[in-house]
N, C-alpha and C positions, 0 to 999 in steps of 0.2 A: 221597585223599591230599593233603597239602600241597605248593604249588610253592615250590620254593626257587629264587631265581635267583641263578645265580653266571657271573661273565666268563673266559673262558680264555687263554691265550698262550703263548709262548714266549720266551725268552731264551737267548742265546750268553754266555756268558766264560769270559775265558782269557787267554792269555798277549800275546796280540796284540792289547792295548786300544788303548781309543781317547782321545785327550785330549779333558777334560772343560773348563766353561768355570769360570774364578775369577775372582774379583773381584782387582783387584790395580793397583798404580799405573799409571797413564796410561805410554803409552807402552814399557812393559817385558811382557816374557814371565811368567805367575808358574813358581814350580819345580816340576817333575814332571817322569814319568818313562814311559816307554812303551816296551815290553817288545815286542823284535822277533822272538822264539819262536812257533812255532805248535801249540800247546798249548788245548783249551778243553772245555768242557762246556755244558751246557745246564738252563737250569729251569723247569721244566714248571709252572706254576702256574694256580690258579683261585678267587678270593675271592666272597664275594658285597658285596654296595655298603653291605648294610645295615652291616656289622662283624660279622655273626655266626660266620661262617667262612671259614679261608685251608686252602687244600689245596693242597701242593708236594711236587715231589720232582726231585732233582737226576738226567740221565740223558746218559750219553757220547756221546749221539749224536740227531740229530731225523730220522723220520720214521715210517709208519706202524705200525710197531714198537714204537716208542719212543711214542708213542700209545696205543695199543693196553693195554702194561704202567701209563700211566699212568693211564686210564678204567678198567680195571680193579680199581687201587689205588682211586681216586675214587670209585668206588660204593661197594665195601668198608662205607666213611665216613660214606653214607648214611641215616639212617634207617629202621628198616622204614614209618615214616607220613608218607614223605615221597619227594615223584619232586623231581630237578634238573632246571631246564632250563639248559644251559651255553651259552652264549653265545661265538662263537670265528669268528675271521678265516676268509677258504678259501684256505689252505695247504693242495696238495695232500694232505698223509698227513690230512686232519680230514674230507675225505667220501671217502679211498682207500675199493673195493668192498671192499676185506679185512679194513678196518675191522667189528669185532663192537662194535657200541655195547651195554651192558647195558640190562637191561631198565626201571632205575631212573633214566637219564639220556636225557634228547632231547635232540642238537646244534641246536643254528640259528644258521646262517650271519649275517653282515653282510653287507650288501650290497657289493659290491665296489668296490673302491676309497676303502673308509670305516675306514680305520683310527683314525682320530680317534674314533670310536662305543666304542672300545675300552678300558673305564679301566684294563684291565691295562698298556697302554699306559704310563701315569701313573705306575702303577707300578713297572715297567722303569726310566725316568728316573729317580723317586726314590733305588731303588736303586742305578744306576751314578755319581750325583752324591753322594751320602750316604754308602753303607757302600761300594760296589766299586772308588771312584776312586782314579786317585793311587799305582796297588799294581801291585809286580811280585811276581807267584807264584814261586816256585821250581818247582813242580813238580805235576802234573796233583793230587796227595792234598791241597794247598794251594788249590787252583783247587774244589775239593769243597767243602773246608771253610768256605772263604769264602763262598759258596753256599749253603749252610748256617746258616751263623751270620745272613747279610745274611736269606733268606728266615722264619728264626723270628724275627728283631729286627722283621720287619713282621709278620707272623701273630699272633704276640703282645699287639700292640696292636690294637684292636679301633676305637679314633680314628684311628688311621693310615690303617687299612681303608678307615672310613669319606671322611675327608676327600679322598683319591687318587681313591677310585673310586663316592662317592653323589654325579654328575652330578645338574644339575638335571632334565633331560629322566626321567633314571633313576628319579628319586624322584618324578615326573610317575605312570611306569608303574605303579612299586611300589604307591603311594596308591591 
């Protein structure tokens, strides 16, 4: 079978943002807004570096559950001539024993304390500086949608992919 290598992570948003940084005259605040609700969701995502594919899904809640339905959707996706190896932090729910990893994906861990290894990383930032900044949700079906919109606006583009998350080291491996 073919290895396909893709990066995994997680993300928080919601109502209880965080301010983001803007360019703006010396000396002054620029404007925005930050939403003192506690309201939020989560999204699960997994790209590979090269651009070929972005696999997400948005989920109310993180841990080995909320795992669990995602790997499962994940492989779904898979090819039959093709095994994942997915790539992901060790956040407890990612080697929970209760975890059933399918038969078309191997985890493998980064070494701890190396989140920088991580381009989903990269792309976290992207997204909460680009599409998720600056916004107060109304309401948990807003905090979805945004979610949504922000995770197909990068899946879609396949240069996006690439530029975020084909590290040099990565495309060392790839070769």
């Amino acid at each position: 079978k073919r290895i396909a290598l893709y990066f995994q992570d997680e993300m928080r948003v919601g109502q209880k943002g965080r301010l983001c940084r803007r360019w703006w005259s010396r000396g002054r605040r620029p404007p925005g807004r930050q939403d003192q609700r506690f309201e939020w969701t989560y999204v699960f995502g997994a790209a590979r570096p090269d651009g070929e594919a972005a696999f997400g899904l948005v989920l109310p809640e993180v841990g080995t559950q909320a795992m669990q339905i995602f790997l499962d959707a994940f492989a779904e996706t898979i090819p039959d001539d093709e095994h994942a190896v997915m790539v992901l932090d060790r956040a407890g729910w990612h080697g929970a024993k209760a975890l059933v990893v399918p038969p078309n994906v191997t985890l493998v861990p980064l070494p701890p304390y190396s989140p920088q290894l991580n381009p989903m990383e990269r792309v976290w930032l992207w997204l909460r500086e680009r599409v998720l900044s600056l916004r107060v949700f109304p309401d948990f079906d807003a905090i979805v949608d945004a979610c949504c919109h922000a995770w197909n606006a990068f899946a879609d583009d396949p240069d996006r992919i690439r530029s975020l998350c084909l590290q040099p080291w990565i495309q060392k491996v790839i070769d």
